[in-house]
matplotlib code that plots the C-alpha trace (Angstrom):
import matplotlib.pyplot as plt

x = [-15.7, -15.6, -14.6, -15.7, -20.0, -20.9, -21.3, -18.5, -15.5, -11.8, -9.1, -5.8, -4.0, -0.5, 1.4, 3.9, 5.8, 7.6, 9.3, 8.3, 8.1, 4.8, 4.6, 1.6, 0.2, -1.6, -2.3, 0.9, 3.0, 4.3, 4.9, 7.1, 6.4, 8.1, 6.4, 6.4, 3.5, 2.0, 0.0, -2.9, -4.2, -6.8, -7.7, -9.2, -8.5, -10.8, -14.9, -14.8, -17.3, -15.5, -12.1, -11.1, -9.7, -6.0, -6.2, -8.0, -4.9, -2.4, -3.8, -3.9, -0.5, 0.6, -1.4, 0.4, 3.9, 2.8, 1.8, 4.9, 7.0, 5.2, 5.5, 9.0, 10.1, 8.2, 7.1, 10.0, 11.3, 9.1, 8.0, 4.1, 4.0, 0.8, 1.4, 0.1, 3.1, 5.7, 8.4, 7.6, 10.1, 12.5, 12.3, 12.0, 15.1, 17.6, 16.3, 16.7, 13.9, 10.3, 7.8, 4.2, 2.3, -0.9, -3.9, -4.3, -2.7, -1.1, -3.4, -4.0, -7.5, -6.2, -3.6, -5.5, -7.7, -5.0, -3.3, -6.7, -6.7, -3.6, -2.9, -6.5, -5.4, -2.4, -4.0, -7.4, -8.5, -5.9, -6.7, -10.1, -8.6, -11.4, -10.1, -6.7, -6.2, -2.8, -1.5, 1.4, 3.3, 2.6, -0.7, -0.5, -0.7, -4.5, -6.0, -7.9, -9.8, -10.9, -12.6, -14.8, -17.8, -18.8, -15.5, -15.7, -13.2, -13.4, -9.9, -9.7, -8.8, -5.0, -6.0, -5.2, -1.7, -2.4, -0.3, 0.3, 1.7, 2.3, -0.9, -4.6, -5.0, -3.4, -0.9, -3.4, -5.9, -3.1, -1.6, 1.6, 4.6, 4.8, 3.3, 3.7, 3.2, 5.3, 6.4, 4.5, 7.1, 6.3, 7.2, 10.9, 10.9, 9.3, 10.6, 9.8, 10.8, 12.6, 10.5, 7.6, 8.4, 5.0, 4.5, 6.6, 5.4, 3.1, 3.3, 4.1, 1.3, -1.2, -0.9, 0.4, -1.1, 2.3, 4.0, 6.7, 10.0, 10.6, 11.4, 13.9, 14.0, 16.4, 15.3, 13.8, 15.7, 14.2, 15.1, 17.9, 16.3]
y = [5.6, 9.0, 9.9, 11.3, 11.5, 14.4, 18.1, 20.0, 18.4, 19.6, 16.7, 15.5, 12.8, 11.3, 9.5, 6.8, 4.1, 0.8, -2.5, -5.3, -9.2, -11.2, -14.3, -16.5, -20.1, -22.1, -25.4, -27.2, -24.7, -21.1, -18.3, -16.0, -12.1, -9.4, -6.0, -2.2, -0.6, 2.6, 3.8, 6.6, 7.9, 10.6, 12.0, 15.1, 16.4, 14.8, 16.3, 17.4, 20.8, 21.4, 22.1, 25.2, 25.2, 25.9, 22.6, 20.3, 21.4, 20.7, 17.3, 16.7, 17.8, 15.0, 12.4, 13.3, 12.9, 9.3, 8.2, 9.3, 7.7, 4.3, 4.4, 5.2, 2.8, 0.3, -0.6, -0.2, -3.8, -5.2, -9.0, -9.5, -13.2, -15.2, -16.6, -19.7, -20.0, -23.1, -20.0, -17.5, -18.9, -19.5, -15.6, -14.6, -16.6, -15.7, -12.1, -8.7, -7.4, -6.2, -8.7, -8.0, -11.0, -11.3, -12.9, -14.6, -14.2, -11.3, -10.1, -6.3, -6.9, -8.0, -5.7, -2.5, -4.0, -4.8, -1.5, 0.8, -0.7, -0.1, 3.2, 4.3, 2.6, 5.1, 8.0, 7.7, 11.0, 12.9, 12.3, 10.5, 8.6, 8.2, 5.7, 4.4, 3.3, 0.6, -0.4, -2.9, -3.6, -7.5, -7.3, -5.1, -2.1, -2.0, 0.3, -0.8, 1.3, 0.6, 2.4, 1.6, 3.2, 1.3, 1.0, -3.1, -4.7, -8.5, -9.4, -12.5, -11.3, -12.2, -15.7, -15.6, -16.8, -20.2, -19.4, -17.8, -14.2, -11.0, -8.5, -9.3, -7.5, -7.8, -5.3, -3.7, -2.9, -0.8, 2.8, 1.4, 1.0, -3.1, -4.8, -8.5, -10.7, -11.3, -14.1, -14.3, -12.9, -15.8, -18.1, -17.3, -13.4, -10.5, -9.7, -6.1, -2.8, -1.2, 2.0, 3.1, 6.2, 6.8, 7.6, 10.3, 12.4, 14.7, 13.7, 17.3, 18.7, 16.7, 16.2, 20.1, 21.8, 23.3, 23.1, 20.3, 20.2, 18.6, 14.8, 13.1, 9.1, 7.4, 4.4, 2.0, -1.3, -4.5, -5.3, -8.4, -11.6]
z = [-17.3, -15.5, -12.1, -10.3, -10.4, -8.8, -10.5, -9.4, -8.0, -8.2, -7.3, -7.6, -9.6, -8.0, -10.9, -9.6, -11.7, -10.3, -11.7, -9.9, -10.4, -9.9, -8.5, -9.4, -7.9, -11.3, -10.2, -8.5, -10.5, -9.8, -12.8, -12.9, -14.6, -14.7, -15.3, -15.2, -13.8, -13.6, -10.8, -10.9, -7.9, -7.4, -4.3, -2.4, 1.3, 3.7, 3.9, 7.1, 7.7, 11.3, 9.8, 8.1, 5.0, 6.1, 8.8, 5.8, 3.5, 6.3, 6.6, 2.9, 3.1, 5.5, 3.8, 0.8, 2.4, 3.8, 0.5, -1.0, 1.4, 0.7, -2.5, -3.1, -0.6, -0.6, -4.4, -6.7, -7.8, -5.5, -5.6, -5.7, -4.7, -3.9, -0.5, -1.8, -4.0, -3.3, -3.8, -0.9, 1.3, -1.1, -1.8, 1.8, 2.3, -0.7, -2.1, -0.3, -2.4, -0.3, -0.8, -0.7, 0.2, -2.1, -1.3, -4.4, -7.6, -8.3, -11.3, -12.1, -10.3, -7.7, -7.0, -7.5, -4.3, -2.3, -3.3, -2.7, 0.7, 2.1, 0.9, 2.9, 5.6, 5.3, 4.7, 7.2, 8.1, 6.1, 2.3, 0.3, -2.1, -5.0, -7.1, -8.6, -12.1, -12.5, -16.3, -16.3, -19.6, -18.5, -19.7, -22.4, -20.5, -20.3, -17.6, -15.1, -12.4, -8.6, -6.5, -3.5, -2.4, 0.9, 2.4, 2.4, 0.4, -0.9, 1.1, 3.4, 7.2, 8.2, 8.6, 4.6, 5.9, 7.3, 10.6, 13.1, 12.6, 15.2, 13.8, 13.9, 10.9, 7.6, 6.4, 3.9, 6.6, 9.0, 8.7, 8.8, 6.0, 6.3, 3.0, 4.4, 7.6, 10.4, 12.3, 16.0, 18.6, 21.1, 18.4, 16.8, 17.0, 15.9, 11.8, 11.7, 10.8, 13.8, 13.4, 11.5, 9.5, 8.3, 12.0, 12.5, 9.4, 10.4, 13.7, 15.5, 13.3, 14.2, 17.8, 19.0, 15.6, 15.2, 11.6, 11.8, 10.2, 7.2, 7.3, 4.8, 4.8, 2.7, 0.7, 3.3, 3.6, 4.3, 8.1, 8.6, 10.3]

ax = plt.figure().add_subplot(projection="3d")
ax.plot(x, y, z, "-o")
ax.set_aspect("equal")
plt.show()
């Protein structure tokens, strides 16, 4: 398979490697893998004819800095649990690891949907991303490609949950760094990150124009209950 189609093309591929620990639901029974996986992402500035060239590389820029900061903070010994698994409140309650809350099993299919969608939910407006490949020494590291062409993904809307939960959306479908659900605030309390860092990167630049310093984020911590 070759991407992408068209004649002449020049793009980027971002390389990014993570541990992480699937979770799966098979029947009444959960399964346990653990796995290293390797991420491909290509991607191209935006298409947009009334930009200049230095405005659609300063945008690609910031998109690029977004993406980075999710990735480094967010997936490295992640756990990819099915939120239909008996065990997702036994690891929301005992492990300081992120959690990603899947909408199914946590297969390489899957997860390259799930993944596709939230990192152009990130980057809207700043970056295309074209496709992303993912290999995972789980399943014998074979490659497998995504990429969408009509910008409709085959994910549930947030009521994939079964409750109640503080965003209409789910976290793949907004710009933000969040990979799981949160508890309604008029319930028990808001569980969320106390500020979004993927907001502030760019953020001079893109409302003023001007060039912004740079930004440095230390590992992101999950936020205490």
């Amino acid at each position: 398979m070759q991407f992408p189609s068209y004649d002449h093309e020049s793009f980027i591929v971002i390389p990014h490697t993570f541990y992480a620990t699937r979770v799966y639901k098979e029947d009444e029974l959960s399964r346990i893998s653990a796995a290293k996986l390797t991420l491909k992402i290509a991607c191209t500035p935006i298409d947009d004819d009334t930009l200049g060239h230095v405005e659609l590389g300063q945008k690609a820029m910031v998109g690029f800095q977004r993406l980075k900061v999710w990735l480094e903070a967010l997936l490295d010994n992640v756990i990819l649990v099915d939120v239909n698994s008996e065990l997702l409140a036994e690891f929301q309650e005992n492990v300081h690891n992120n959690i990603m809350f899947i909408p199914g099993n946590p297969d390489d299919s899957m997860l390259s949907v799930v993944l596709h969608a939230k990192m152009c939910s990130i980057t809207k407006a700043l970056l295309d991303i074209h496709y992303i490949s993912l290999q995972a020494t789980d399943t014998d590291n074979i490659e497998r490609y995504y990429r969408n062409l009509s910008g409709e993904y085959p994910l549930p809307g947030i009521e994939y949950v079964g409750e109640e939960v503080a965003h209409k959306t789910p976290w793949w479908s907004r710009p933000t760094i969040d990979i799981c659900e949160y508890e309604d605030e008029s319930e028990s309390g808001i569980l969320a990150w106390p500020a979004d860092p993927l907001a502030s990167i760019g953020k001079e630049y893109l409302t003023n124009g001007d060039e912004a310093d740079i930004i440095v984020f230390d590992a992101w911590k999950k936020p205490e209950k």
